[in-house]
C-alpha positions as CSV (number, residue, x, y, z in Angstrom):
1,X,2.1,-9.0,5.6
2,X,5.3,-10.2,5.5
3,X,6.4,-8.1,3.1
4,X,5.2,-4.8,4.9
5,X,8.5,-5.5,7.3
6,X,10.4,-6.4,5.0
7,X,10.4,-3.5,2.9
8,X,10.0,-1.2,6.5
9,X,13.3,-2.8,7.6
10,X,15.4,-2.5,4.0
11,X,14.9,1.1,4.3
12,X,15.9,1.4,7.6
13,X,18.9,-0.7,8.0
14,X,22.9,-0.4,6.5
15,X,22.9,-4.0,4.9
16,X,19.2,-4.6,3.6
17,X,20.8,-8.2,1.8
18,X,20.9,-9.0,5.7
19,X,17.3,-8.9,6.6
20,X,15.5,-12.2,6.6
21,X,11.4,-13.1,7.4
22,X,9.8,-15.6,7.9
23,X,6.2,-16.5,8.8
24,X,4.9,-19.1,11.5
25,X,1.1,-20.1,11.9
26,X,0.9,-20.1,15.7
27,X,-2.7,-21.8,17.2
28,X,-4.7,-17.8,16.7
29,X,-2.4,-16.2,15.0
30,X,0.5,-15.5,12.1
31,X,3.8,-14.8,14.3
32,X,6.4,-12.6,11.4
33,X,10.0,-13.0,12.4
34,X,12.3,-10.4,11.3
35,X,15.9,-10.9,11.6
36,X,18.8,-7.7,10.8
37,X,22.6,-7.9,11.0
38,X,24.1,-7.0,14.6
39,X,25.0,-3.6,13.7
40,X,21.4,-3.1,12.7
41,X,19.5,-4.0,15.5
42,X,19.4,-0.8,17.2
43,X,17.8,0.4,13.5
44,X,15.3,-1.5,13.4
45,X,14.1,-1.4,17.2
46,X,15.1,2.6,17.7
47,X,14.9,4.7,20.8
48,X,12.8,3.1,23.5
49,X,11.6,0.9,20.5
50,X,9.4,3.3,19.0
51,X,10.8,2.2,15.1
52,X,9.8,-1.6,16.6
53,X,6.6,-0.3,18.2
54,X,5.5,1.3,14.6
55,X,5.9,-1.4,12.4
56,X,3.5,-3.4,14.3
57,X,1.1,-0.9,14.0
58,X,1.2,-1.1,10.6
59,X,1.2,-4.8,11.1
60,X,-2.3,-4.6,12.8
61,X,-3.4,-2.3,10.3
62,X,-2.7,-4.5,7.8
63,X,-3.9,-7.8,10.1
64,X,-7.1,-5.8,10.7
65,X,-8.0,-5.4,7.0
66,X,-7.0,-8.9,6.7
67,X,-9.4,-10.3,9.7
68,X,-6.6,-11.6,11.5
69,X,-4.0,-11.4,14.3
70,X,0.1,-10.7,13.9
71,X,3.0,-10.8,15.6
72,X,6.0,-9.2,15.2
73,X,9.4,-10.8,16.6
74,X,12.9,-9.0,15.9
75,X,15.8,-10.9,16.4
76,X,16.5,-14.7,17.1
């Protein structure tokens, strides 16, 4: 799933060698930490964070056909 926001925030952003994720088994669920360059924050999260609100929808699209639960986390 993981590479859902990856490839979401490489098309979005100005430097896509910037973007890091990384994955963290919390105790119910898989927690996705995505990480831009400063300039892109504002990209990635978009007006009223709609652009943040989307991707994890597709997350839990994806988490649904999956059987399990995500979590999406921008920024440090």
């Amino acid at each position: 799933m993981s590479d859902i926001v990856e490839y979401v925030a490489k098309t979005l952003v100005n430097e896509p060698d910037e973007v890091k994720v990384s994955e963290d088994q919390g105790d119910d669920r898989l927690i996705i930490h995505l990480d831009v360059a400063d300039g892109d924050m504002g990209r990635v999260i978009g007006r009223n964070g709609r652009v943040a609100s989307a991707i994890r929808s597709l997350l839990k699209v994806a988490a649904i056909k999956e059987d399990a639960r995500v979590g999406l986390e921008i920024g440090d």
